[in-house]
C-alpha positions as CSV (number, residue, x, y, z in Angstrom):
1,X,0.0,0.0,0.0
2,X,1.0,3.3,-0.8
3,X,1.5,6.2,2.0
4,X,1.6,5.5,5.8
5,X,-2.1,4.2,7.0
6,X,-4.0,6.4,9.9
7,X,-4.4,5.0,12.8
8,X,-6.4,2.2,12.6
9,X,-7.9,0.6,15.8
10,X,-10.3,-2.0,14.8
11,X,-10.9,-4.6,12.0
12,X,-13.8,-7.0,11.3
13,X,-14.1,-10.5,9.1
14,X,-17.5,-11.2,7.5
15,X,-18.9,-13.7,5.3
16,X,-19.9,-12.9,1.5
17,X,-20.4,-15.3,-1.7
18,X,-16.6,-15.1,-2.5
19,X,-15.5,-15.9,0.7
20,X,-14.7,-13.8,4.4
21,X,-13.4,-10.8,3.4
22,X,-12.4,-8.1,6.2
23,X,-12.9,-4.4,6.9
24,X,-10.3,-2.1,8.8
25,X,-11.6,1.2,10.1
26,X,-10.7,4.2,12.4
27,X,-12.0,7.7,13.7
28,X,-12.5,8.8,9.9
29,X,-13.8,5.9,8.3
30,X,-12.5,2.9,6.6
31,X,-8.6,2.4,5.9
32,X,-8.8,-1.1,3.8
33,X,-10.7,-3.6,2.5
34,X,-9.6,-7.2,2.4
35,X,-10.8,-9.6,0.0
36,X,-11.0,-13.6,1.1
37,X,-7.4,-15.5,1.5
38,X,-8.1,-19.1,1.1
39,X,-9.0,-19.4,4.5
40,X,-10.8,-17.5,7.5
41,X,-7.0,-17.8,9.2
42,X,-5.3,-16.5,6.5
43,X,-8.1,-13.0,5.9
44,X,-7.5,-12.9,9.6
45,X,-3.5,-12.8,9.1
46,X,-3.6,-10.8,6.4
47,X,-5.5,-8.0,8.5
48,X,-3.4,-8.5,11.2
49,X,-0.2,-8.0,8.8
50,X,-1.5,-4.7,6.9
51,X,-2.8,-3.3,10.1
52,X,0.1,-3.6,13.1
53,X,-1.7,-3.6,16.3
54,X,-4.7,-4.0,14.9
55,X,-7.9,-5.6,17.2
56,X,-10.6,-8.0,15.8
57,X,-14.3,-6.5,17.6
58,X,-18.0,-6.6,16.6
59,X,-17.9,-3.6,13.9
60,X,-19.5,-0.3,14.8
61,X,-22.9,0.7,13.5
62,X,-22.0,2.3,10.7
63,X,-19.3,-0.3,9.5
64,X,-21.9,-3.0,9.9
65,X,-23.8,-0.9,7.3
66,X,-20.9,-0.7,5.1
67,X,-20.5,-4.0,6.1
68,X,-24.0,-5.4,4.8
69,X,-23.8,-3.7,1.3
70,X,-20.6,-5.2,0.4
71,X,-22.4,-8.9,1.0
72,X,-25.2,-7.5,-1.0
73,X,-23.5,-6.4,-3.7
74,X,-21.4,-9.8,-4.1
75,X,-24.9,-11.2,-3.7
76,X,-25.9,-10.0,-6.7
77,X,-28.1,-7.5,-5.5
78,X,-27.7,-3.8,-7.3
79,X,-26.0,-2.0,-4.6
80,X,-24.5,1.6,-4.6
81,X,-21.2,1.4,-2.1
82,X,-20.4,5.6,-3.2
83,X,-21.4,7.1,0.4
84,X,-19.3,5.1,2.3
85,X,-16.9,6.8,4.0
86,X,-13.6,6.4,3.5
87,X,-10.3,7.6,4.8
88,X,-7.7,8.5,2.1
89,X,-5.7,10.8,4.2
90,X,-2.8,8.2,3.6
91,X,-2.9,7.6,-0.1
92,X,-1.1,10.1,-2.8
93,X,-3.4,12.7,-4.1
94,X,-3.1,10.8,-7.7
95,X,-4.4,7.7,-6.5
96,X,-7.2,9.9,-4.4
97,X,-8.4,10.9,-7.8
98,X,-7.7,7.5,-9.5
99,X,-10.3,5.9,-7.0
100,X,-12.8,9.1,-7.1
101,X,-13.2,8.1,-10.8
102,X,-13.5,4.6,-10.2
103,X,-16.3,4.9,-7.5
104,X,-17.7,6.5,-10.3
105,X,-18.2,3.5,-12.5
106,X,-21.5,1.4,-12.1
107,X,-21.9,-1.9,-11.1
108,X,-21.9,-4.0,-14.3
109,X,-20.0,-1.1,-16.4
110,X,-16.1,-1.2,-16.8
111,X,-13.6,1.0,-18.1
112,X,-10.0,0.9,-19.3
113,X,-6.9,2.6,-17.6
114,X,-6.7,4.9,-20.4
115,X,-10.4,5.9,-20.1
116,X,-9.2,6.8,-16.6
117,X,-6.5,8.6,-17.3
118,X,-9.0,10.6,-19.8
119,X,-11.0,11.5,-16.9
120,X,-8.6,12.3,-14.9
121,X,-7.6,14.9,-17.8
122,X,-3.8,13.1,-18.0
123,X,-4.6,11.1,-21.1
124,X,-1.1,9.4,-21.2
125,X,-1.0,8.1,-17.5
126,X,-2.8,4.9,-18.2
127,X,0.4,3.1,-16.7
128,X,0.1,4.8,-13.3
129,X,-4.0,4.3,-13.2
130,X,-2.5,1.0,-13.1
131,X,-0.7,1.4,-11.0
132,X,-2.8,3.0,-8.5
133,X,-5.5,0.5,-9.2
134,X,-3.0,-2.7,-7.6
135,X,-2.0,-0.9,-4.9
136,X,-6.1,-0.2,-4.2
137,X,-6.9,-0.6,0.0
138,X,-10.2,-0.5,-0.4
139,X,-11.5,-3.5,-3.3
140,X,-15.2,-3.5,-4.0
141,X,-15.3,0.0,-2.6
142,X,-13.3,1.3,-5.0
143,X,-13.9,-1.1,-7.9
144,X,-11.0,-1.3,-9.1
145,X,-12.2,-5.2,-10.7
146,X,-14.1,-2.5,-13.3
147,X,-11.0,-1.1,-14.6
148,X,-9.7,-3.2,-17.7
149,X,-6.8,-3.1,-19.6
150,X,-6.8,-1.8,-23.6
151,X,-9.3,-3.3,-26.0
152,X,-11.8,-5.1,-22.7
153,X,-8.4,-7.3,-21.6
154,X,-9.2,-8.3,-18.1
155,X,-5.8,-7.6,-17.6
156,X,-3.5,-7.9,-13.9
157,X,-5.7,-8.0,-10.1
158,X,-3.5,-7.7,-7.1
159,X,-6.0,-9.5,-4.8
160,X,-6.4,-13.2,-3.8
161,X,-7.4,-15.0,-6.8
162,X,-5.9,-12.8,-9.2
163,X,-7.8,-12.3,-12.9
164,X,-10.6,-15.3,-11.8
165,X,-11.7,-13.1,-8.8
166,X,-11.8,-10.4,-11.3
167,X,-13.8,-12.1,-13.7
168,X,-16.1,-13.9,-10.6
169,X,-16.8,-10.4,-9.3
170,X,-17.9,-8.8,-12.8
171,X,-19.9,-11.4,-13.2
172,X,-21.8,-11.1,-10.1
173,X,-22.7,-8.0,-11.0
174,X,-23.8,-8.5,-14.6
175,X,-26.0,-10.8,-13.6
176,X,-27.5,-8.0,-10.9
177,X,-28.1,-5.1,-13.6
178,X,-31.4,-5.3,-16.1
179,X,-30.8,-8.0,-18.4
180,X,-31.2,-5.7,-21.6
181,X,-27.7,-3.7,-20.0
182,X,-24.3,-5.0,-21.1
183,X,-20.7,-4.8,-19.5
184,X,-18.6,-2.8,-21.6
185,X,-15.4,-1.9,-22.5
């Protein structure tokens, strides 16, 4: 991860169609996102690694919430995560805006690093959208699964599972937009 994290105090596993994935939060929302290891243990570890110090408690109200629409939305079920709150203070400005655009994209809809980089008004920093996109704390949050590579390629993904989790999480939510809507490119 890029920057120095906030102080983060708490972290929660939960249960979702993919597997146990994990929140981390503090006073100004969440830090990171952790998508399933190949076992609770391992989620658990790799909380406990990211986070130093970090302590495993029933989530607050509000992280429950956030919570909730994340199984929802790997459910299947058409679910908007853009108000949750989350606590950039520790990433680069670039990668701020990198992740602003990609909150951006709905659920079932992708785009390429170079339609990024459009957005973002630097055209020719497709490779650092990349770049910004592996080093991503907060997956499904910031969907950085919806951001493809040149021509549709599903291209790299950082987290457990690599391109398949990709591919298993665009496809969950295909199937949760109106049938006459399409993915694409």
């Amino acid at each position: 991860m890029a920057g120095k994290f906030p102080p983060v105090t708490h972290f929660a596993l939960f249960r979702t169609a993919i597997g146990h994935c994990a929140v981390a939060w503090g006073d100004n929302g969440l830090i990171g996102v952790q998508l399933p290891e190949a076992s609770v243990r391992e989620t658990r570890a790799r909380m406990q690694s990211r986070f130093r110090g970090v302590s495993e408690v029933l989530p607050t109200r509000d992280v429950s919430l956030a919570m909730d629409q994340i199984v929802k939305l790997l459910d299947g079920q058409a679910t908007d995560l853009s108000s949750l709150v989350l606590d950039m203070t520790h990433l680069p400005p670039f990668h701020r805006r990198v992740y602003a655009v990609a909150r951006k994209i709905p659920a079932g809809r992708t785009l390429s690093y170079g339609d990024v980089a459009v957005q973002l008004g630097s055209p020719n920093a497709a490779r650092a959208v990349g770049q910004a996109m592996g080093r991503n704390p907060f997956p499904i949050i910031v969907p950085c699964h919806r951001v493809l590579a040149a021509g549709g390629k599903i291209g790299g993904f950082t987290a457990p599972g690599g391109t398949r989790t990709k591919q298993k999480m665009l496809a969950i939510e295909a199937r949760a937009i109106r049938p006459e809507s399409r993915v694409s490119a």
